[in-house]
N, C-alpha and C positions, 0 to 999 in steps of 0.2 A: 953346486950352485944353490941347493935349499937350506945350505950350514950356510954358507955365506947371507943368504937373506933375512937367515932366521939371527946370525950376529946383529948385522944391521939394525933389524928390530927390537934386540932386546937393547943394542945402544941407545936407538932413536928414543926408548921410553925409559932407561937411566936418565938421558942428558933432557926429557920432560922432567923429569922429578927432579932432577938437579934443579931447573930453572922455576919449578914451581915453590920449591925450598929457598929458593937466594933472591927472589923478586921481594922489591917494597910492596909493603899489603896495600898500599892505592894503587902500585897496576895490580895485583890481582885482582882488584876489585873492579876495575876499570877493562880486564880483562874477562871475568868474570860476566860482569853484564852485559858486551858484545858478543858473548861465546851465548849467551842463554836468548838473547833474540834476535842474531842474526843480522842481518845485513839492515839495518837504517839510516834514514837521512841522519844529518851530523847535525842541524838544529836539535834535532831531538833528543840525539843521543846526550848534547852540550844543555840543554836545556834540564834535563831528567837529573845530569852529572853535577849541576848547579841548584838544583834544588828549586826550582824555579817552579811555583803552582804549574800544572796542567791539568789537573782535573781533581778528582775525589780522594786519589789514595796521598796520603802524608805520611803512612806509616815507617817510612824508614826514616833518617837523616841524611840529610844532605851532604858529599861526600868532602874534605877539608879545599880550600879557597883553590890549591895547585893542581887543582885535578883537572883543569883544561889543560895545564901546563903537560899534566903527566899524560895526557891524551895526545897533544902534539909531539912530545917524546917517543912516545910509542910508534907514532905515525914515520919517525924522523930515523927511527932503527929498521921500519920497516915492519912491525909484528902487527901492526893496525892497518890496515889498508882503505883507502877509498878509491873505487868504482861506481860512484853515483849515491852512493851508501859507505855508511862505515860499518869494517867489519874485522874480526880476526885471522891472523894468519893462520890458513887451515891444517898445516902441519903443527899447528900449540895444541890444537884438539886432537887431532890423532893421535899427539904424544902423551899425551895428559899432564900439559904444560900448566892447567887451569884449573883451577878448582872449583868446585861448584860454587855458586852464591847460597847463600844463609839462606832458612824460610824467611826472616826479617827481610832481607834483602831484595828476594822475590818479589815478596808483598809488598813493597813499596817502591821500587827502581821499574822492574816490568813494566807492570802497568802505568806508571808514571810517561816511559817510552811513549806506550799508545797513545794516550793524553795529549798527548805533545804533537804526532803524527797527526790529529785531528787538528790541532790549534790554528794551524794557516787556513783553514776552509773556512771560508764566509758563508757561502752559498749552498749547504746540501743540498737543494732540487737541481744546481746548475755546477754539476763539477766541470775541471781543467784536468786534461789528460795526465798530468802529474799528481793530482791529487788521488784519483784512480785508486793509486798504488797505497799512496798514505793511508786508505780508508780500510784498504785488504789486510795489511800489515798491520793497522790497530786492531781489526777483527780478529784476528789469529791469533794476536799475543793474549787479547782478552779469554779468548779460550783458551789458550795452552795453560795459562796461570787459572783456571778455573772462574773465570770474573763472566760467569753469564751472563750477568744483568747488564754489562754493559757492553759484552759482545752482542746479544737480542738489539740492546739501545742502538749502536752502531748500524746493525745490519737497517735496521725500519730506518734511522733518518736517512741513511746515505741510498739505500737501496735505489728508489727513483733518480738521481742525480746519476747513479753509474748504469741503470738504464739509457737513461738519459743521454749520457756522453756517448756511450757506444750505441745510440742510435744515428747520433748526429756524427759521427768516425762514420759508418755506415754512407749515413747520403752524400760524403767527401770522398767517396769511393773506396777510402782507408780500410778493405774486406778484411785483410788480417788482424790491423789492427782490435779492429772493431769484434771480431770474430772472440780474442784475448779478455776484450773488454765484458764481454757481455759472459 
């Protein structure tokens, strides 16, 4: 049984590298950035993937005109998935289907993400329980990408507003909720 598993696994990470060798380099790339942060709303993801200002960083280029196209492909094969968020098929990472993103790519797609995940918030004193999420998720990418300055920025404006909300989940009775929130 541990030859037979230990086959499977060295197949399962041939037929990674087969498909990381024979993929067009815009899904790598489009693979590449949902494998580096993870499960996000699909504005964002489509926003970031378009080139479209959301905040400070520009340093990458914007990826060519078909890459929403190659985003709904990916969706339509099944290797992209949305659950609330878009994200990658977790067996392309296990395999090592994906390639890392470039520093260039880093520095300028990530953080673009978080950008973006802020962009719907009108109101930081008064969040909406779906923004909640958006505002954690730009937090974390800003630090995993080492972006302090705007992870610090993030946490002080939103900070009262996601008090805030899970105070008010709280006197709605929503204990769990609110429990999550805070």
């Amino acid at each position: 049984a541990e030859a037979d598993e230990a086959n499977v696994a060295m197949l399962c990470q041939r037929l990674g590298q087969a498909f990381r060798s024979s993929v067009p380099k815009s899904w790598q790339r489009v693979l590449a950035l949902l494998d580096a942060v993870g499960e996000v709303p699909r504005d964002a993801v489509e926003a970031a993937l378009a080139g479209r200002s959301g905040g400070e960083s520009e340093a990458c280029e914007p990826i060519a005109d078909d890459t929403l196209l190659t985003l709904h492909r990916l969706q339509q094969l099944r290797l992209v998935e949305d659950r609330g968020g878009l994200s990658v098929l977790p067996a392309l990472s296990a395999f090592g289907a994906i390639r890392p993103l470039t520093d260039l790519e880093r520095s300028g797609l990530v953080p673009s993400i978080a950008h973006h995940l802020l962009a719907p918030i009108n109101n930081v004193r008064s969040l909406e329980p779906e923004h909640a999420d958006r505002v954690i998720r730009a937090h974390s990418i800003f630090v995993e990408v080492g972006d302090m300055s705007n992870a610090e920025r993030t946490a002080v404006l939103h900070v009262h507003g996601l008090v805030d909300l899970a105070r008010r989940t709280s006197l709605n009775e929503r204990f769990s909720d609110a429990w999550q929130q805070y």
